[in-house]
N, C-alpha and C positions, 0 to 999 in steps of 0.2 A: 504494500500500500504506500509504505513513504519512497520506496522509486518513482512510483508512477505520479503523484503529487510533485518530485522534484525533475522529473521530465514537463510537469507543466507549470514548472517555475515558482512553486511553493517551498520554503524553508522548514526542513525538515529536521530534528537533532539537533537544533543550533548550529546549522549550516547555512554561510552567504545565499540570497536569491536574489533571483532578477526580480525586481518591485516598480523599477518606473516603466510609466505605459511607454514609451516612446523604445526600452529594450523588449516592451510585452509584445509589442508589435512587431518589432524585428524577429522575434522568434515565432510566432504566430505565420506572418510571411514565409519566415524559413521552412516551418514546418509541411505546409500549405504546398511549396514549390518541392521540396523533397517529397511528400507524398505522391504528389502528379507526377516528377519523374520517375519514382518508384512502379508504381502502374504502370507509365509507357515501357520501363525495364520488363515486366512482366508479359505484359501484352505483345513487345519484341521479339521477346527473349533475349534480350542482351547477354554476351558474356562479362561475368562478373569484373574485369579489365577493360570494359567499355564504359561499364556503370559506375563504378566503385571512383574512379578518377574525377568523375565530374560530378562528382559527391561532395569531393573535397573542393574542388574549383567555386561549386554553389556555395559552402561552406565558409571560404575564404570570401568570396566576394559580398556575400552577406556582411561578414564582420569586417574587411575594410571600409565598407561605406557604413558602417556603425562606428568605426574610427573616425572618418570624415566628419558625419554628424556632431561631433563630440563626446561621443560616447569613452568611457573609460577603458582603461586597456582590462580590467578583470573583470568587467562586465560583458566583456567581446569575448574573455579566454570565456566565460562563463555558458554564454549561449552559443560559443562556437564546442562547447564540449554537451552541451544539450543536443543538438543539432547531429552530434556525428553519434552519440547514443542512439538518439531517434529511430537515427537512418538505423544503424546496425541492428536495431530489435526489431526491424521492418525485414530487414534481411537475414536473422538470424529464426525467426518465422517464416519465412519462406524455405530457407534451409531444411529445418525438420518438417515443414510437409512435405517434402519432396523426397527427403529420408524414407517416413513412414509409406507413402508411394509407392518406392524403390524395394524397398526390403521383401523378404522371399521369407512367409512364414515358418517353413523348414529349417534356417537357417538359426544359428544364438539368435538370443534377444537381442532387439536394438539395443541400444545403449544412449538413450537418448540427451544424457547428459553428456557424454564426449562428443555427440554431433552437435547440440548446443555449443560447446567450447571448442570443435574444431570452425563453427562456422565464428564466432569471433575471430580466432587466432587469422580466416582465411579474410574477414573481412579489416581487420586490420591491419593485414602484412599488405592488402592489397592497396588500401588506404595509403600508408607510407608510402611505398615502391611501387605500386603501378601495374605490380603483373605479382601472381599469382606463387604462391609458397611451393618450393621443388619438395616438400617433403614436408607431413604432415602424419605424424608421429604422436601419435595422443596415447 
């Protein structure tokens, strides 16, 4: 419950939030504009090194022009790390249905918490560097 409150900008545990409307709205737009490319990903099928890249570009260009505006630089790190969670729970959800999908009930159980943390580990590394993990070793 207190993730999902602080993916939507509420202070949780006596943790910083975003509180003024002007970053309410930057994040709201963000989320807004991740979503819809999220979708057209889907609806594509992008490969993950198509999508993942211009994640971060929305991401960045979001919170530069929240720098422009006058925005503070840890109100920018703030909703620029809301923003790339966002995305990643969007795609880290798509991961495990497409898991359970795949899977061959003959085979072990899923393991649904390594596919969980392989699809961070893959949405992250992709994030950084741009192409896809050689090895994914959970």
């Amino acid at each position: 419950m207190s993730d999902a409150l602080e993916r939507l900008g509420y202070s949780v545990k006596g943790k910083a939030s975003v509180t003024g409307t002007r970053e309410q709205s930057f994040l709201r737009i963000g989320r807004t504009i991740l979503r819809k490319y999220f979708d057209y990903y889907r609806e594509k099928t992008l490969d993950d090194t198509e999508y993942i890249p211009v994640v971060r570009l929305i991401i960045e260009g979001i919170t530069k022009e929240m720098r422009s505006s006058g925005i503070g630089k840890q109100a920018c790190d703030e909703i620029a790390q809301k923003l790339k969670a966002f995305n990643r729970e969007m795609y880290q959800n798509i991961w495990i249905e497409h898991a359970k999908e795949d899977h061959d009930p003959d085979e072990e159980p899923l393991d649904l918490g390594k596919e969980y943390e392989s699809a961070k580990y893959t949405f992250d590394y992709i994030y950084r560097h741009g192409e896809h993990p050689r090895n994914l070793d959970f």
